[in-house]
Backbone as JSON Lines, residues from 0, in Angstrom:
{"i":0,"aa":"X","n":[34.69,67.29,-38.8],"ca":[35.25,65.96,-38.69],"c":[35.09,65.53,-37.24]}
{"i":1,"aa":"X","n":[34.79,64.25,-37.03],"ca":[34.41,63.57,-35.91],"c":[35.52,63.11,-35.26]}
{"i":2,"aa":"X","n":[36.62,63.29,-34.3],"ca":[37.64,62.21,-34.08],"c":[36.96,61.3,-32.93]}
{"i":3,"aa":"X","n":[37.29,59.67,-33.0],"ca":[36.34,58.77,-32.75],"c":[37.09,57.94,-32.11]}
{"i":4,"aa":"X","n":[38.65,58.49,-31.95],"ca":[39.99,57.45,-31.51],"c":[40.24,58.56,-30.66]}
{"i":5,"aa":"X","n":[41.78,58.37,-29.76],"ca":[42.74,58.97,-29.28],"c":[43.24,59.87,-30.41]}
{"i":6,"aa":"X","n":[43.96,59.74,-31.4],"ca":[44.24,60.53,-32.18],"c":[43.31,60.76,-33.13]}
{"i":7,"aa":"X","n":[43.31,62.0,-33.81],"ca":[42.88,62.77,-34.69],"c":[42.99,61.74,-35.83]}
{"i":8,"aa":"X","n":[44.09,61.16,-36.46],"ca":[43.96,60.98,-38.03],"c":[43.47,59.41,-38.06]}
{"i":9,"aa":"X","n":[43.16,58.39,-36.98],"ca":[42.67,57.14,-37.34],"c":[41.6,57.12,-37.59]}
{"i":10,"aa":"X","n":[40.9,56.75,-38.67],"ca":[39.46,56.74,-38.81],"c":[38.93,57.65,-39.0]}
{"i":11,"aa":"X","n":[39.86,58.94,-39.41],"ca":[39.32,60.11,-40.26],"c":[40.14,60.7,-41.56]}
{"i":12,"aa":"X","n":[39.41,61.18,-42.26],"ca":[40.34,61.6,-43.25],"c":[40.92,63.27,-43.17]}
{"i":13,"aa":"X","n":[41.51,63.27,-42.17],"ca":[42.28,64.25,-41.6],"c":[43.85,64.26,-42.67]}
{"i":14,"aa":"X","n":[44.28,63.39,-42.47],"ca":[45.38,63.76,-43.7],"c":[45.16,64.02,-45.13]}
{"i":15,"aa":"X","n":[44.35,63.36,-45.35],"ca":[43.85,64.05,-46.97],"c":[43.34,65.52,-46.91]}
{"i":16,"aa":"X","n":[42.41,65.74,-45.83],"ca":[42.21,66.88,-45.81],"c":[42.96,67.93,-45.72]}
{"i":17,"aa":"X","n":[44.21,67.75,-44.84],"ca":[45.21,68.65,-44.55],"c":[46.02,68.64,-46.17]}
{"i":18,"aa":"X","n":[46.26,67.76,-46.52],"ca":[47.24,67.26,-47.99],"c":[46.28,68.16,-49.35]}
{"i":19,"aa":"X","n":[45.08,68.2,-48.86],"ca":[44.59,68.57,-50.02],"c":[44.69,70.44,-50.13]}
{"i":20,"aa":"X","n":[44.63,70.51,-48.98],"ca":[44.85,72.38,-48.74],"c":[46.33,72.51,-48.52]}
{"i":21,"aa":"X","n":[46.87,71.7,-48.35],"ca":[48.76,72.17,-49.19],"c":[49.14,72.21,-47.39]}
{"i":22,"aa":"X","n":[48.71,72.16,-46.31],"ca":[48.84,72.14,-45.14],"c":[50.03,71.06,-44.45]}
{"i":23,"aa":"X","n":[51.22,71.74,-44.34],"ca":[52.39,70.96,-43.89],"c":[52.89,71.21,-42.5]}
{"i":24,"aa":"X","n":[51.87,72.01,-41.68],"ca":[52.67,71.78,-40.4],"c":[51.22,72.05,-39.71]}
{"i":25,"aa":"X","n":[51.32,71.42,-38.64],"ca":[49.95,71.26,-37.84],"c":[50.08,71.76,-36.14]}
{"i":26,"aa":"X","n":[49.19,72.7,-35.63],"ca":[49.57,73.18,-34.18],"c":[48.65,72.81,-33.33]}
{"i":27,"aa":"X","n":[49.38,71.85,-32.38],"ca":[48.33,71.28,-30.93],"c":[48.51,71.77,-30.16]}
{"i":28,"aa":"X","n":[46.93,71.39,-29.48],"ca":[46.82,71.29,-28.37],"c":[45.54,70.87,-27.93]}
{"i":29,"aa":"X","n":[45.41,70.58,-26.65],"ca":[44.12,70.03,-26.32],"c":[44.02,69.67,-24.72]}
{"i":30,"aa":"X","n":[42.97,68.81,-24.45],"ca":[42.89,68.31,-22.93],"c":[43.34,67.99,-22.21]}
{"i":31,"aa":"X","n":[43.99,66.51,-23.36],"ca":[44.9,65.48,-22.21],"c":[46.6,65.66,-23.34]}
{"i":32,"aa":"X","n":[47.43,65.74,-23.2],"ca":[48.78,65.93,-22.94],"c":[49.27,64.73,-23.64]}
{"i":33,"aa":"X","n":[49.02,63.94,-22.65],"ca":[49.56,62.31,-22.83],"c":[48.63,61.05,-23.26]}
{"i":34,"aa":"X","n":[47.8,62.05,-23.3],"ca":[46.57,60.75,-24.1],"c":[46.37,61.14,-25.91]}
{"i":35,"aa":"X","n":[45.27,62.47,-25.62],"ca":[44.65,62.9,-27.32],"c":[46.03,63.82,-27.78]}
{"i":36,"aa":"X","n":[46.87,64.44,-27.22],"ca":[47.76,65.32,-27.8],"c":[48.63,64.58,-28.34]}
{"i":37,"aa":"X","n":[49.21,63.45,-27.38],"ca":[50.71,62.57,-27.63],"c":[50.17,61.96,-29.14]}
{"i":38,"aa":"X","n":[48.57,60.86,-29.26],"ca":[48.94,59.71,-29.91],"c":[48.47,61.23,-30.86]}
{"i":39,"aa":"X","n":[47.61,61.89,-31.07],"ca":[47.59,63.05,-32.82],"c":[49.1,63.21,-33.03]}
{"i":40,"aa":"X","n":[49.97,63.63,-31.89],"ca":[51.06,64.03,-32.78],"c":[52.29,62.77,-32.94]}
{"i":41,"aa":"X","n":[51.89,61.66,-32.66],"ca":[52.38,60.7,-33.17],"c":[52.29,60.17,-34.44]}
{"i":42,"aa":"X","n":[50.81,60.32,-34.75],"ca":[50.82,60.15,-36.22],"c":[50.64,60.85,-36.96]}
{"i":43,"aa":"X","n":[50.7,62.57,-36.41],"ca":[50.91,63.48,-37.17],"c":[52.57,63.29,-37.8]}
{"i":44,"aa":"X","n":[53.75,62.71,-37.29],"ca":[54.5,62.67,-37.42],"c":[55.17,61.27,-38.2]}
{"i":45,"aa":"X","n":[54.2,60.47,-37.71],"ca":[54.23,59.23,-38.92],"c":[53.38,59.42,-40.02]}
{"i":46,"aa":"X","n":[53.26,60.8,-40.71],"ca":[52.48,61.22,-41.56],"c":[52.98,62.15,-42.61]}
{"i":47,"aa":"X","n":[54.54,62.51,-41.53],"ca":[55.42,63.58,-42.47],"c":[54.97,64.94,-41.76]}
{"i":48,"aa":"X","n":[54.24,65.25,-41.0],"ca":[54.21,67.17,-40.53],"c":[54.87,67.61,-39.67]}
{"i":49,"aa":"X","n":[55.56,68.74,-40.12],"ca":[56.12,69.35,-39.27],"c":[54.59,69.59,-37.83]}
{"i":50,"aa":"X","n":[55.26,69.95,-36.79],"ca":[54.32,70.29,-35.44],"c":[54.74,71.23,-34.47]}
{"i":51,"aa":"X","n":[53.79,71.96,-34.07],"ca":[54.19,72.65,-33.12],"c":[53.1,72.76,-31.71]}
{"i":52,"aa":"X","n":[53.95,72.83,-31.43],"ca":[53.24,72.05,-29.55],"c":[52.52,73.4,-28.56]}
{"i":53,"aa":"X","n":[51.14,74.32,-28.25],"ca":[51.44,74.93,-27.68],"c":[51.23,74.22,-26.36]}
{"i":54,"aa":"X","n":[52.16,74.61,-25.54],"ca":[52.15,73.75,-24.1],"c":[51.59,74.4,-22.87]}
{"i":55,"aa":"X","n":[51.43,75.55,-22.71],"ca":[50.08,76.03,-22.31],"c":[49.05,76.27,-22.58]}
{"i":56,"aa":"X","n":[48.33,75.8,-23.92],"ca":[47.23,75.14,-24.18],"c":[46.78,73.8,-24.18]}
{"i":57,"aa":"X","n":[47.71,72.74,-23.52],"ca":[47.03,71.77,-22.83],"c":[47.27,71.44,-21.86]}
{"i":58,"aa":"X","n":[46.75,70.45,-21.1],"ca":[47.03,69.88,-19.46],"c":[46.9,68.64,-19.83]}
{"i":59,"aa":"X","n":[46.85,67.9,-18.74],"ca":[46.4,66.41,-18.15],"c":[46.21,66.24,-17.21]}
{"i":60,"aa":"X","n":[45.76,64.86,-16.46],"ca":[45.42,64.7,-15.57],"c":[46.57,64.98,-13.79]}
{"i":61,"aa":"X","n":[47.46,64.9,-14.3],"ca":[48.47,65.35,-13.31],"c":[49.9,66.22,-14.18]}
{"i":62,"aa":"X","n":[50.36,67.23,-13.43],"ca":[51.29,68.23,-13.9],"c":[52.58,67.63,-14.33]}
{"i":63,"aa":"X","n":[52.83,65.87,-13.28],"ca":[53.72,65.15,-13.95],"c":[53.69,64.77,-15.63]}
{"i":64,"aa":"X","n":[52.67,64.09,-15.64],"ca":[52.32,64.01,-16.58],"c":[52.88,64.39,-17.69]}
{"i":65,"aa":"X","n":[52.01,65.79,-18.01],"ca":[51.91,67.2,-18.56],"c":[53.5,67.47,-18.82]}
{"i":66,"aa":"X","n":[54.44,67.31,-18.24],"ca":[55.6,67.86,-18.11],"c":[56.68,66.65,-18.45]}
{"i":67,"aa":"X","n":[56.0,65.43,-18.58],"ca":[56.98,64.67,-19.16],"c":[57.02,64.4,-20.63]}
{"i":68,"aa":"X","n":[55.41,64.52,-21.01],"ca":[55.02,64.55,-22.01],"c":[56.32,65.84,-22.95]}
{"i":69,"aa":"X","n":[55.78,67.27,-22.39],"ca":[56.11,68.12,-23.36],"c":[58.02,68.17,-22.86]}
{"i":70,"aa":"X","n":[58.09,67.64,-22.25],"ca":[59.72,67.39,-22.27],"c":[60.79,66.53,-22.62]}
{"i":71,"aa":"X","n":[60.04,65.57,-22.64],"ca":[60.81,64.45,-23.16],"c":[60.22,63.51,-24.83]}
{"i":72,"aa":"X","n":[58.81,63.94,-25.03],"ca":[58.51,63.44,-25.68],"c":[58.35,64.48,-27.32]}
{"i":73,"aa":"X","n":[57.57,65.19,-27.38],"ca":[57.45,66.5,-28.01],"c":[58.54,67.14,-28.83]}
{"i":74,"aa":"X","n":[59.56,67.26,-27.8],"ca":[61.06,68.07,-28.64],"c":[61.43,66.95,-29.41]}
{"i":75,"aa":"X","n":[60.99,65.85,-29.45],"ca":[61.81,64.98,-30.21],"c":[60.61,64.68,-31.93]}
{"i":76,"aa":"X","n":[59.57,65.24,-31.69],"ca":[58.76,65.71,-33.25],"c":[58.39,66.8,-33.62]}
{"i":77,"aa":"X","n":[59.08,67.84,-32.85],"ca":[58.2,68.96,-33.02],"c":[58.83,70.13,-32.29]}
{"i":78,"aa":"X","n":[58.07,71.57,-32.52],"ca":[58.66,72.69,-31.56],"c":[57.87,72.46,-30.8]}
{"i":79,"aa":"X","n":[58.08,73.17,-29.23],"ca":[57.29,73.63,-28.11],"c":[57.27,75.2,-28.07]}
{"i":80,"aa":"X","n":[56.23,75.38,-28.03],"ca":[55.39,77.34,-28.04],"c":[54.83,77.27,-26.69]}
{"i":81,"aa":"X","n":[54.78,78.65,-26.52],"ca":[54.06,78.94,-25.59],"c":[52.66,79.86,-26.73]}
{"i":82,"aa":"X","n":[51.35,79.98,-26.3],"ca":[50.18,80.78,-26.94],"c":[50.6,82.12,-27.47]}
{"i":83,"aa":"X","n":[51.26,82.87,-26.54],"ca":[51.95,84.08,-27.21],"c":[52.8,84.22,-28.1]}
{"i":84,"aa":"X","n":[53.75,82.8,-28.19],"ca":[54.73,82.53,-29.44],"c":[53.81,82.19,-30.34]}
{"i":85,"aa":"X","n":[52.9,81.77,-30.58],"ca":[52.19,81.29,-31.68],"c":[51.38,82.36,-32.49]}
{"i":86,"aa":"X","n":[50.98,83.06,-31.15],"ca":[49.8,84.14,-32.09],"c":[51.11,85.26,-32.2]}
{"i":87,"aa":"X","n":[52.08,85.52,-32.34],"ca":[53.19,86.63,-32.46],"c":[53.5,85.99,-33.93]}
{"i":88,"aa":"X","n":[53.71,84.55,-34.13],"ca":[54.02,84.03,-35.0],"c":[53.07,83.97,-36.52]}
{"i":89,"aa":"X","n":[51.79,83.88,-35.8],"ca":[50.85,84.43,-36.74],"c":[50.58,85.14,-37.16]}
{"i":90,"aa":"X","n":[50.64,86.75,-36.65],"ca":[50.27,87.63,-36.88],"c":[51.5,88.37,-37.87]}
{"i":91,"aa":"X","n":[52.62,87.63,-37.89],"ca":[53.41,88.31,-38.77],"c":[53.77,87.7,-40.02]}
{"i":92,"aa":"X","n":[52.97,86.88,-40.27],"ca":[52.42,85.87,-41.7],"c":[51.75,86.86,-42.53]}
């Protein structure tokens, strides 16, 4: 799948796809923080998924940024992980 926007699900069929494999919670991360991370999990969340944030798997362009994003914005759709919480979390699935 091509994403062609800021977020992942405009102009792709990313939610059907996820809907069709029974997929109810979705884990980011990426480049920018406050650009491609914020608006995916914005409408990951105007979409119904649970989310989980790893926050040392992304940055942005400044650490402010980065840190307002996963602090003020994030806890309010989602968990925040760190990479080791996630793959600990996986591996005992």
């Amino acid at each position: 799948m091509t994403k062609r926007q800021w977020g992942a699900f405009y102009g792709t069929d990313l939610d059907a796809q996820l809907r069709r494999r029974g997929i109810q919670t979705v884990v980011l991360c990426g480049i920018s923080t406050g650009i491609g991370v914020d608006t995916t999990a914005r409408e990951a969340y105007q979409h119904g998924y649970s989310q989980i944030f790893v926050e040392d798997a992304m940055t942005a362009s400044t650490k402010e940024e980065h840190d307002y994003v996963c602090h003020y914005i994030f806890p309010r759709i989602g968990r925040i992980r760190t990479c080791d919480e996630v793959l600990r979390l996986l591996s005992d699935e």
